[in-house]
C-alpha positions in Angstrom: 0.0 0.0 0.0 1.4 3.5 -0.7 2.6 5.5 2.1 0.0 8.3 3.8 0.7 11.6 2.5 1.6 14.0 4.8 -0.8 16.5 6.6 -1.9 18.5 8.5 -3.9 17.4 11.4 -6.7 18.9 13.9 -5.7 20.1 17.3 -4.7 16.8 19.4 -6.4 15.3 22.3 -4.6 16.0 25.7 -4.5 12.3 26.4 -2.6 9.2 24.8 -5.9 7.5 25.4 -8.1 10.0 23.9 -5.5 9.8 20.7 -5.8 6.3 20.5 -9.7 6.5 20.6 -9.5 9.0 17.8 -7.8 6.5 15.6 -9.9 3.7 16.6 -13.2 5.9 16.0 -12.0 6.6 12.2 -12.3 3.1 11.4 -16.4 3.4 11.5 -18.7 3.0 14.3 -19.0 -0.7 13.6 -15.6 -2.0 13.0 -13.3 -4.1 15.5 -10.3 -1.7 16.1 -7.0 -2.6 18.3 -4.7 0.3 18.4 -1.5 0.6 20.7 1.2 2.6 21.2 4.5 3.1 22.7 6.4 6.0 23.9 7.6 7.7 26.7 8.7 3.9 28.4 4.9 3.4 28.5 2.2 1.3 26.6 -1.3 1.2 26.0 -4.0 -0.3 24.0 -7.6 0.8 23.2 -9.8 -1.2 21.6 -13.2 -1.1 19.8 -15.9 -2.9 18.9 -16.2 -6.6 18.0 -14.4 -9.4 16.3 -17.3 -9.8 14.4 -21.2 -8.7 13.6 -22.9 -11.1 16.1 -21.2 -8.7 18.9 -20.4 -11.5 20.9 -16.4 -11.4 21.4 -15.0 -7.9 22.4 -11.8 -7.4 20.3 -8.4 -7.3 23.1 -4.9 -6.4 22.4 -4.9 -10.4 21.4 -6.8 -10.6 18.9 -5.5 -11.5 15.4 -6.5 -9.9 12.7 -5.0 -10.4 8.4 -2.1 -7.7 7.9 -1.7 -8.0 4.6 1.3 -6.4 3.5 2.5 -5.8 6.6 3.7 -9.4 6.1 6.3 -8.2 4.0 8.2 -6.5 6.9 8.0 -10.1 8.1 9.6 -11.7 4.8 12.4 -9.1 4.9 13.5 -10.0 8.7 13.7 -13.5 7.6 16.1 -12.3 4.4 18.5 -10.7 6.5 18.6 -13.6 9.4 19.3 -16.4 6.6 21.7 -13.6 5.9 23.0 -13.4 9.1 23.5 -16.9 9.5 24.9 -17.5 5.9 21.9 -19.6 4.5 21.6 -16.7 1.7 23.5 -13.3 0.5 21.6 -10.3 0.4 23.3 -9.7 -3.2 22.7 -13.5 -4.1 21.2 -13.1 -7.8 17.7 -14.5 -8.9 19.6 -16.9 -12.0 21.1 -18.8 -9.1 17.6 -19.5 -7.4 15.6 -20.1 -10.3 16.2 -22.1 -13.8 17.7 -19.9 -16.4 14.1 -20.5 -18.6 12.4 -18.7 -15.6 14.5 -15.9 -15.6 12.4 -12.6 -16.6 12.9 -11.2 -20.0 14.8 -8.5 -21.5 18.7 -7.8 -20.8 18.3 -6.7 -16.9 16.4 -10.1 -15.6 19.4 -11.8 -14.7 20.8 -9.3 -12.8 17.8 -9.0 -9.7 19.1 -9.9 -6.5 17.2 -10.8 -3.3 17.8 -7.5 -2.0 16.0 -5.7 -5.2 13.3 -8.0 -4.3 13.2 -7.1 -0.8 13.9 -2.9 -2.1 10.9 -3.1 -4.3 13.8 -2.3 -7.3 14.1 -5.5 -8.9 11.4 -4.0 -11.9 9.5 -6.3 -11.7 5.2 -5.8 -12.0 3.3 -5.1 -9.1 1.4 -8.4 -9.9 2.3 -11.3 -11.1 1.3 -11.7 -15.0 -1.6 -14.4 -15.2 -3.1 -13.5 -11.8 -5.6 -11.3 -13.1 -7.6 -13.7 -15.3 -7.0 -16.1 -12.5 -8.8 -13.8 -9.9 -11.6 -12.0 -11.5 -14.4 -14.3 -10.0 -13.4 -13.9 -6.7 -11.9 -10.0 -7.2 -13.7 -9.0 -4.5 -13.3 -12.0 -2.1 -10.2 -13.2 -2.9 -8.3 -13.1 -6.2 -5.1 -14.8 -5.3 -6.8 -17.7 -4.2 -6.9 -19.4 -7.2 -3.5 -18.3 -8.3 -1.3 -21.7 -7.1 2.4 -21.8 -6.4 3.2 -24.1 -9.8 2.2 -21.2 -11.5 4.8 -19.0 -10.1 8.5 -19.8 -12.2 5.5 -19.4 -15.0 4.9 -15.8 -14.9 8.6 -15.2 -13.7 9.5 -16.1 -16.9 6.7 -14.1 -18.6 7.8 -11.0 -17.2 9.8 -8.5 -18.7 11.9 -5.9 -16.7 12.7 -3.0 -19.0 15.2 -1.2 -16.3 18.2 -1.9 -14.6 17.5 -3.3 -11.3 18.2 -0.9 -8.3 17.3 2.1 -10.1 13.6 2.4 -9.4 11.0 1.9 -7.2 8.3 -0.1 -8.6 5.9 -2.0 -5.1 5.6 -5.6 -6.4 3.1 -7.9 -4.7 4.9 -10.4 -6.7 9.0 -9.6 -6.3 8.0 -9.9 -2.3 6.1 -13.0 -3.1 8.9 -14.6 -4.4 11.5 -13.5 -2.3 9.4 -15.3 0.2 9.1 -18.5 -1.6 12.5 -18.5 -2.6 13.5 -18.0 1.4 11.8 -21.4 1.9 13.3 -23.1 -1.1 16.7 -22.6 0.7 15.0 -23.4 3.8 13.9 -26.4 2.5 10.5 -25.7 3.5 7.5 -24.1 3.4 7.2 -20.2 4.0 5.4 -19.8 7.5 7.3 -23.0 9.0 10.5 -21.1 7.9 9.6 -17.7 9.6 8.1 -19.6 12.4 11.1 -21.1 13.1 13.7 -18.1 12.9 11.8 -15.1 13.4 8.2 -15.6 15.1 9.2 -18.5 17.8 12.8 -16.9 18.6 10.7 -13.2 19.1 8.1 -15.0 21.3 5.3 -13.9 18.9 2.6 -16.4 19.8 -0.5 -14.8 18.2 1.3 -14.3 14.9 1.4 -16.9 12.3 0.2 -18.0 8.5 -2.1 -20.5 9.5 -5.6 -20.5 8.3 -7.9 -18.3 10.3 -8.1 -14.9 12.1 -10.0 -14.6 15.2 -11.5 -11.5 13.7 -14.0 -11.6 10.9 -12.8 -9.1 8.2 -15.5 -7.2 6.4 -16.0 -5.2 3.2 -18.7 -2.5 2.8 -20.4 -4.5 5.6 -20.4 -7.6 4.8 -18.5 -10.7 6.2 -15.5 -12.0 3.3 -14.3 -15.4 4.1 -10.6 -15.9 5.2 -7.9 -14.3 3.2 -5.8 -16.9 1.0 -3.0 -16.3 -1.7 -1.3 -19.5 -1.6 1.7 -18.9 -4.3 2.8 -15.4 -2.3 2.6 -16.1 1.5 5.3 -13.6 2.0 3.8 -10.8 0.6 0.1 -10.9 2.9 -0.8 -14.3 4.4 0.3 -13.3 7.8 -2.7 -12.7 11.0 -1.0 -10.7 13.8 -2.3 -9.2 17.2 -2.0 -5.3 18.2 0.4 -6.8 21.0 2.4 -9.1 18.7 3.2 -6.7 16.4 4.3 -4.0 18.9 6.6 -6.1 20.5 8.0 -6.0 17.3 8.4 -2.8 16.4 10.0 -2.2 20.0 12.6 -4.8 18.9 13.3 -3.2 15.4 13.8 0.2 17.5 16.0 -1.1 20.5 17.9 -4.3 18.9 20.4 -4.6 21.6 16.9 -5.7 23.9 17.9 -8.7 21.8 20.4 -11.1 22.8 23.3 -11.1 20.0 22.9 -13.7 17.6 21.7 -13.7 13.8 18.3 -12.1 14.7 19.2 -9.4 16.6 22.2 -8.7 13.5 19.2 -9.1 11.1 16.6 -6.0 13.0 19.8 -3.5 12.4 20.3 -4.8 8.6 16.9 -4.5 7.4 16.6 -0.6 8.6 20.4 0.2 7.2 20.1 2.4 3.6 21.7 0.8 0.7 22.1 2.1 -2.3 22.0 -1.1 -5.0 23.1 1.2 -7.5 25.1 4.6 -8.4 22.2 6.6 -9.4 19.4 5.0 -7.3 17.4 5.9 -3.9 18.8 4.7 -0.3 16.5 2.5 1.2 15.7 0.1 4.2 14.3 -3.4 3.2 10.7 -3.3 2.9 10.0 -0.5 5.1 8.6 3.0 4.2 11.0 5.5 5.5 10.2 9.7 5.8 13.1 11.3 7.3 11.9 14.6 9.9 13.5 17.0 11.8 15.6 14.8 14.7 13.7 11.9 13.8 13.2 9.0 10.7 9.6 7.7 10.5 9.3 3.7 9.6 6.0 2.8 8.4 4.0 0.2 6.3 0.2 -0.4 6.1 -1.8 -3.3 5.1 -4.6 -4.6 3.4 -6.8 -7.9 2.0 -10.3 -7.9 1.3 -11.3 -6.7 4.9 -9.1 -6.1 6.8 -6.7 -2.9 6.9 -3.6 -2.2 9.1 -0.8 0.0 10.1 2.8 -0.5 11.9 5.4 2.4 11.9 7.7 3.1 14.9 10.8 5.8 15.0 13.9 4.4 17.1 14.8 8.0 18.2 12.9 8.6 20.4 11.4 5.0 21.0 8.1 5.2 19.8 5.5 2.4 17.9 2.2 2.6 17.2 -0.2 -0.2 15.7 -3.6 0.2 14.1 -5.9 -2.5 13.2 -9.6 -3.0 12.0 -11.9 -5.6 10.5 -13.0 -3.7 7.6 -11.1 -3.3 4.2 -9.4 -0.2 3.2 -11.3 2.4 1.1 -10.0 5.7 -0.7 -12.0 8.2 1.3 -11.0 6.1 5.0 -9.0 8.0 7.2 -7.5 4.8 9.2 -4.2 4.3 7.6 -3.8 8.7 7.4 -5.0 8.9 11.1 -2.5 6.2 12.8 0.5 7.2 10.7 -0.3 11.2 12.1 -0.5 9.2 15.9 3.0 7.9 15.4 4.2 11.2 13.8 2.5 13.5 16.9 3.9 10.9 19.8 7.6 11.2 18.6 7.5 14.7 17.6 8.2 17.2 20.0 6.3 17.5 23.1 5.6 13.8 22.6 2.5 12.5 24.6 
């Protein structure tokens, strides 16, 4: 999802709470909100609502909801732990994970690395070709369903990248998606079991995981949508999270050295240090959005599927995190996304809470 735009924002509550609750309220008066926050050495968590319509569970700071491309944030933390440990190299190229017949077209496909996957500069298209015709019948359910991991070395090879990697910014659904199956290639197995192991388990994130279900029910325009599935690109928005899973890890991504040292701990410092992968292109962190303000960078990325919509962002200087979910899709006129990204920008700014 792209990045809120900057704005400016009414006069703030007084209270942490009371700007929590003004997030949370933005969602709609019927959605299932979980928002938290850290800062000041302090956290809190307001919630809203229910996990579903029956109004029978109250959504808690527990409660897993679909993140969407949040996930992605994931997929990059296990890149650079593989890295850390040696299973992969950062600047590994694509034609030594994938058959050369695979290999995109035009004179720049051999050249992407895992780290233009995990930049978002490998020029490759935001989805991958064939998924379209694949997903029109369930477009507004689920389109990736249908689109199976056979299929994937398929449209690898049917896409054509017509600039040299590194260059450019160009947000692929399916680079991300690949990166995350090739992780689990090399980890000889499949992608959640792989970020179970080294990054979820080790980080003590027990509501976070691929499998199956959210305890929320997402909606869109009202109505229930059925679990979220894309089968061939796990790594790039099959993950269900909680409000407190996922600021635990944004605290850890701020404060590494809460960490003991070890390849995870190595890999929370590489995924936030700018790179350029090439002479004339941008600096960037892996996955993350990144806005640089006075005495402070912002880290941010929201989220969507089909009904559910979230937002993580967190600045290390001073420690702050903030996390924003809801059970109801993302729209163009919602303020959600806008409203928790101006939360995270207020609370580390000065005068802070």
């Amino acid at each position: 999802m792209c990045p809120p735009a900057e704005s400016a924002s009414e006069p703030e509550p007084a209270s942490l709470t009371e700007r929590l609750r003004l997030v949370a309220r933005s969602a709609g008066p019927d959605a299932g909100v979980a928002v938290a926050a850290y800062t000041g050495g302090d956290s809190l968590t307001v919630c809203q609502g229910f996990t579903d319509r029956t109004r029978t569970q109250p959504v808690g700071e527990a409660t897993r909801f679909e993140v969407g491309s949040v996930t992605k944030t994931f997929t990059v933390l296990l890149l650079a732990e593989m890295a850390a440990r040696g299973a992969v190299r950062l600047g590994e190229p694509l034609s030594r994970c994938v058959p050369a017949w695979a290999l995109p077209r035009g004179p720049h496909g051999a050249a992407i690395t895992l780290e233009h996957l995990a930049t978002h500069t490998a020029g490759l298209p935001r989805l991958p070709p064939g998924l379209l015709p694949a997903g029109a019948r369930s477009w507004y359910s689920n389109p990736y369903a249908h689109y199976t991991p056979d299929r994937l070395l398929d449209s690898l090879a049917r896409s054509r990248v017509r600039h040299r990697p590194g260059t450019r910014v160009g947000y692929s659904n399916f680079g991300m998606g690949l990166l995350g199956h090739l992780l689990a290639e090399r980890a000889s197995t499949d992608y959640a079991s792989a970020l179970q192991t080294h990054v979820l388990r080790p980080l003590h994130l027990a509501d976070t995981g691929c499998d199956g279900l959210a305890q929320a029910t997402g909606h869109l325009r009202g109505r229930p949508r059925p679990p979220w599935s894309i089968p061939a690109l796990p790594g790039a928005g099959a993950l269900r999270s909680s409000a407190r899973d996922l600021l635990t890890c944004l605290r850890y991504l701020a404060e590494p050295t809460r960490l003991p040292d070890g390849s995870l701990r190595e890999a929370m410092t590489e995924v936030l240090r700018l790179r350029a992968l090439s002479a004339d292109g941008p600096r960037l962190p892996l996955a993350w959005n990144r806005r640089g303000l006075p005495g402070r960078d912002l880290y941010f990325h929201a989220g969507g599927t089909r009904g559910f919509t979230a937002f993580t962002g967190f600045t290390p200087h001073p420690e702050t995190a903030v996390v924003a979910l809801t059970n109801t899709n993302p729209t163009l006129r919602g303020t959600f996304i806008q409203q928790a990204y101006l939360l995270l920008r207020g609370l580390s700014g000065p005068g802070g809470p």
